[in-house]
C-alpha positions as CSV (number, residue, x, y, z in Angstrom):
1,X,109.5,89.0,123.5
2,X,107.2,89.9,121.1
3,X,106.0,93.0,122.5
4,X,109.3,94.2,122.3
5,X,109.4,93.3,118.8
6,X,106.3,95.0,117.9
7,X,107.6,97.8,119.7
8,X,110.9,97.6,117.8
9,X,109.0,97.4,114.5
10,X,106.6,100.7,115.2
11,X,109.7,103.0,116.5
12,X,111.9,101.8,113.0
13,X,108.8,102.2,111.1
14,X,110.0,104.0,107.6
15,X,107.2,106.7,108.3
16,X,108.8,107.1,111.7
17,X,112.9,107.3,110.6
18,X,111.7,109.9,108.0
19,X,111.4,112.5,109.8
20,X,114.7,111.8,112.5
21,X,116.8,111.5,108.8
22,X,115.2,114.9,107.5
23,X,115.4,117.1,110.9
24,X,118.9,115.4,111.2
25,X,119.8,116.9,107.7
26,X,118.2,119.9,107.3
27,X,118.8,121.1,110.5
28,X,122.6,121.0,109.8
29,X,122.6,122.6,106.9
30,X,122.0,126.0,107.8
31,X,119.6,126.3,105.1
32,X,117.2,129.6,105.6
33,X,114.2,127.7,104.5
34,X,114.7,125.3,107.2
35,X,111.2,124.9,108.6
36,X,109.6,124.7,105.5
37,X,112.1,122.4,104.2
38,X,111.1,120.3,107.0
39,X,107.5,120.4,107.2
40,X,107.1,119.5,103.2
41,X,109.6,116.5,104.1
42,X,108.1,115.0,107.4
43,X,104.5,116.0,105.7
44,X,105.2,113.9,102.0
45,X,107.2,111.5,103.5
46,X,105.3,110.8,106.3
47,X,102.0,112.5,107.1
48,X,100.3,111.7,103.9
49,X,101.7,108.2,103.4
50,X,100.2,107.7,107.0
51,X,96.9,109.4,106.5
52,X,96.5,107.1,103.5
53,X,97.3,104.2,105.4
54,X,94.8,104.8,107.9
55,X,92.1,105.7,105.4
56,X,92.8,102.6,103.2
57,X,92.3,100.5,106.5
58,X,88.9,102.4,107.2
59,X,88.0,101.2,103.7
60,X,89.1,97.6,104.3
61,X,91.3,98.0,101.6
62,X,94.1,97.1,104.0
63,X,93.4,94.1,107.1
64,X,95.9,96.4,109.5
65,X,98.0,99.0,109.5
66,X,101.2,97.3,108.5
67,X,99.3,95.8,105.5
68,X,101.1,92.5,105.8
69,X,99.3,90.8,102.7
70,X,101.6,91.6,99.6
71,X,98.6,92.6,96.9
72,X,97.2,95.1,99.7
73,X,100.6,97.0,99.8
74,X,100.8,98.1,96.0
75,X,98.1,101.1,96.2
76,X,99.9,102.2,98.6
77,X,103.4,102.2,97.5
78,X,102.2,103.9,94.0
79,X,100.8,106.8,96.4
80,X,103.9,106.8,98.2
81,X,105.9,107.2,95.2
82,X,103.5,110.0,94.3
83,X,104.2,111.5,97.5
84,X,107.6,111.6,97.6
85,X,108.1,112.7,94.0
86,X,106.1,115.9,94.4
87,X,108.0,116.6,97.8
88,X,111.3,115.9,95.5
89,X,110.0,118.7,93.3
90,X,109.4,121.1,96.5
91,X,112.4,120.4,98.0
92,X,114.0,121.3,94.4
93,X,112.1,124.9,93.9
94,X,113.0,125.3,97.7
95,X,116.8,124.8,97.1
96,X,117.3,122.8,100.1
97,X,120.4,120.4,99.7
98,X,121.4,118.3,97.7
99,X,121.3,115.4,100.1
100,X,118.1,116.3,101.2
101,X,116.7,116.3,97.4
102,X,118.8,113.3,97.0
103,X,117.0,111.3,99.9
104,X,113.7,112.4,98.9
105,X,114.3,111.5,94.9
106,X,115.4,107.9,96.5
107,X,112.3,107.6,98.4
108,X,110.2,108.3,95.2
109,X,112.3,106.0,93.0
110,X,113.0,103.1,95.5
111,X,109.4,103.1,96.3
112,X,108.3,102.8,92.7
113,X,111.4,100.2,92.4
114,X,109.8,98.4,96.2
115,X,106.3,98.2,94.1
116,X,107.6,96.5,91.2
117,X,108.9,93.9,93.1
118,X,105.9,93.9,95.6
119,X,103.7,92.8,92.6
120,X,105.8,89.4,92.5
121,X,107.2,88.8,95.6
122,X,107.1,90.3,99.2
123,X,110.2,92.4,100.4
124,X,110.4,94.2,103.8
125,X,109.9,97.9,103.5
126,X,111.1,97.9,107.1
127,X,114.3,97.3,105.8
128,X,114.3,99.5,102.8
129,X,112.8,102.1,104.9
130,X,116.3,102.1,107.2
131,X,118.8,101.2,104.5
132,X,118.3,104.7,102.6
133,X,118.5,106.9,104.9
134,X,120.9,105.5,106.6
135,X,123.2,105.6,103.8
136,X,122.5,109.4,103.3
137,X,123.3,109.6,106.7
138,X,126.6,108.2,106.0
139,X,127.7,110.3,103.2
140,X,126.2,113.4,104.8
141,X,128.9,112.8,107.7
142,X,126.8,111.4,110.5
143,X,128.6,108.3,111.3
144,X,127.2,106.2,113.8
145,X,127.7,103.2,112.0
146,X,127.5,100.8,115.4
147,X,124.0,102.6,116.3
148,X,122.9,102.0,112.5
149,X,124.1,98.1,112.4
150,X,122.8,97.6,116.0
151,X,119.3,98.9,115.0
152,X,119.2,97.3,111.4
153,X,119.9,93.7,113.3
154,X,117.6,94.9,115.8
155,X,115.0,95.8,113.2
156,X,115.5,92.2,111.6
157,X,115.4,90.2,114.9
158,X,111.6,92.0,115.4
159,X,110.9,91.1,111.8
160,X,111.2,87.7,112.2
161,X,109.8,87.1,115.2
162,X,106.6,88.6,114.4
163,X,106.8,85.8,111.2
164,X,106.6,89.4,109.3
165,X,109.0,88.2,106.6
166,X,111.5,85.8,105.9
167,X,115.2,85.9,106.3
168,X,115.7,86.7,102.2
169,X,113.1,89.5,102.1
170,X,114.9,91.1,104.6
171,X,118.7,90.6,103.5
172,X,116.7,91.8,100.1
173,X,115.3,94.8,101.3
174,X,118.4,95.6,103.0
175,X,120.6,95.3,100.6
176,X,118.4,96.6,97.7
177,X,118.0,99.8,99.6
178,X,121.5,100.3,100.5
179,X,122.9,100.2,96.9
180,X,120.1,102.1,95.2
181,X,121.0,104.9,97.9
182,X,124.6,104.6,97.2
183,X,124.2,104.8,93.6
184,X,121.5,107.6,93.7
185,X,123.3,109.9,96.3
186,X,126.7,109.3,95.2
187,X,126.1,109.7,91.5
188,X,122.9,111.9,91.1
189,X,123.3,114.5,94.2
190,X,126.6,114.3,95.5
């Protein structure tokens, strides 16, 4: 059972649903600058938050690649932020869609909004990783909502088992991503 938590937990990583959400997106869109769109997406998003996981670990900045201590997770999450605001600004000068500019400005704000709280108290990123771009999903037309609730329960079934967080950070995370998303795409972009 808890390998196929584990397993559950790596394939609904946030730095894995990144790049499913962006292809999904800007690969409907019939945008020219598709590929590039793409790349500077999947690479902010998720290469370079990745490759700074990996060479915080190295450092022992990190005890794994989850970083499941709370105080190890804040570097991170500020570089994160950094990331995904200079994609924001790519994806701007690049005109790709709104939604697509709307999901990356979400990433940068929620992640700076996910630090904040990470500096008091431990909320799944998991969740907040699923809850965004789901929701973009959503208003972008893509609605799968049974697959979506079926892998967010699945998501927080895996969560607990592993003893990764407790039922409130995940209802948190969950629901804190959700309505920032709402209230960014619907009000900002959309």
């Amino acid at each position: 059972m808890n390998l196929a938590a584990k397993i559950i937990s790596v394939v609904f990583n946030p730095l894995v649903v990144s790049p499913f959400t962006f292809y999904i997106l800007i690969f409907n869109d019939n945008n020219p600058n598709e590929y590039l769109l793409l790349f500077i997406a999947i690479f902010f998003s998720s290469v370079l938050p990745f490759s700074s996981i990996i060479y915080f670990k190295k450092l022992g900045k990190i005890s794994s690649l989850e970083a499941p201590i709370r105080k190890q997770r804040l570097d991170l999450l500020v570089i994160s932020s950094l990331y995904n605001s200079l994609a924001f600004i790519l994806l701007k000068y690049f005109h790709a869609s709104n939604i697509v500019q709307g999901l990356m400005f979400c990433y940068a704000l929620n992640t700076a909004i996910t630090w904040y709280i990470t500096r008091y108290w431990k909320i799944s990123i998991h969740m907040i990783g699923l809850g965004g771009p789901f929701i973009a999903l959503i208003l972008f037309g893509y609605n799968n909502l049974i697959i979506m609730i079926l892998i967010i329960i699945s998501v927080y079934l895996s969560r607990i088992k592993l003893k990764a967080h407790s039922h409130l950070q995940l209802i948190a995370g969950t629901f804190l991503a959700v309505a920032l998303a709402y209230i960014e795409l619907t009000y900002l972009f959309l």
